[in-house]
C-alpha positions in Angstrom: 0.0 0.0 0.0 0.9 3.5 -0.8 2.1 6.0 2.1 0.3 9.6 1.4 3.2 11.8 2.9 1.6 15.6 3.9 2.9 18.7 1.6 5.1 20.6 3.8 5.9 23.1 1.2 7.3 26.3 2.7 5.9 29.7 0.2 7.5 33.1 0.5 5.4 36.1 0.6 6.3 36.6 -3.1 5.3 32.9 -4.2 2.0 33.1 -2.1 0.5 36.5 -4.3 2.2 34.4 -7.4 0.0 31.8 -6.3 -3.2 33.9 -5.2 -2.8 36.0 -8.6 -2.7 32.6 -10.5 -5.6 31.3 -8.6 -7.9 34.5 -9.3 -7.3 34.5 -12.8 -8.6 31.4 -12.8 -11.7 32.3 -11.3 -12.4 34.9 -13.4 -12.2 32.3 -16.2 -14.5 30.2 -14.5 -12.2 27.4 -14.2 -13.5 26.5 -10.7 -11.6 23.1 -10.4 -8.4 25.2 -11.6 -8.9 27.5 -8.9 -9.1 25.1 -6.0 -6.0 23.4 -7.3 -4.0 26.4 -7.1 -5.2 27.2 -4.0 -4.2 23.8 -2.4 -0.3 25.1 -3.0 -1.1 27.8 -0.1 0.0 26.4 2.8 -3.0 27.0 5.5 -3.2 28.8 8.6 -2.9 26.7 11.9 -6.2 27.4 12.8 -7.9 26.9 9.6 -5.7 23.4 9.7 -6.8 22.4 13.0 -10.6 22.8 12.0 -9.9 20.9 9.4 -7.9 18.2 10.9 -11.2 17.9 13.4 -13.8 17.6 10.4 -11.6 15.4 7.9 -8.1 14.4 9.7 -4.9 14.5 8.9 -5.3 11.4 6.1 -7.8 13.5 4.5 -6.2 16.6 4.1 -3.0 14.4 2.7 -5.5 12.9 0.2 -6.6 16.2 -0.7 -3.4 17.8 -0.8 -3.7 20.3 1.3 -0.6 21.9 2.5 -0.1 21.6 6.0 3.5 23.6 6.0 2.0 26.2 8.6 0.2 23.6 11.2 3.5 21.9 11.7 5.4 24.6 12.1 2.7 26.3 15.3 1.9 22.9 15.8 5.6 20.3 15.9 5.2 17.2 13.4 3.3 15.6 16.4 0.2 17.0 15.2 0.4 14.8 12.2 0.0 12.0 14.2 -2.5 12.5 17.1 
């Protein structure tokens, strides 16, 4: 069986309004399943992680590829696991 490993990918402050311009050009395309893709590549706040984590877990924020860079930073790679 296949290990999902979580996207840990840190974004700089210039990468993260590459990203959010990318993302809104694509919503003013309406290319709606283009948007949310692009968004996935910003990593999410703790607290919006945590919410998350409580409504999907961990396993399906990996299957969704969120990235979860931020979490483990506030949170220690612990989080990941409990």
């Amino acid at each position: 069986m296949l290990e999902l490993k979580p996207i840990l990918t840190k974004v700089t402050d210039e990468e993260y309004k590459a990203i959010s311009e990318e993302a809104m050009i694509a919503l003013e395309n309406d290319q709606s399943e283009a948007y949310y893709a692009i968004l996935k590549k910003l990593p999410l706040s703790p607290l919006e992680a945590q919410e998350l984590k409580r409504l999907i877990g961990v396993e399906g924020m990996i299957e969704e590829g969120v990235n979860l860079s931020k979490a483990v930073e506030a949170y220690g790679e612990e989080w990941l696991r409990s």
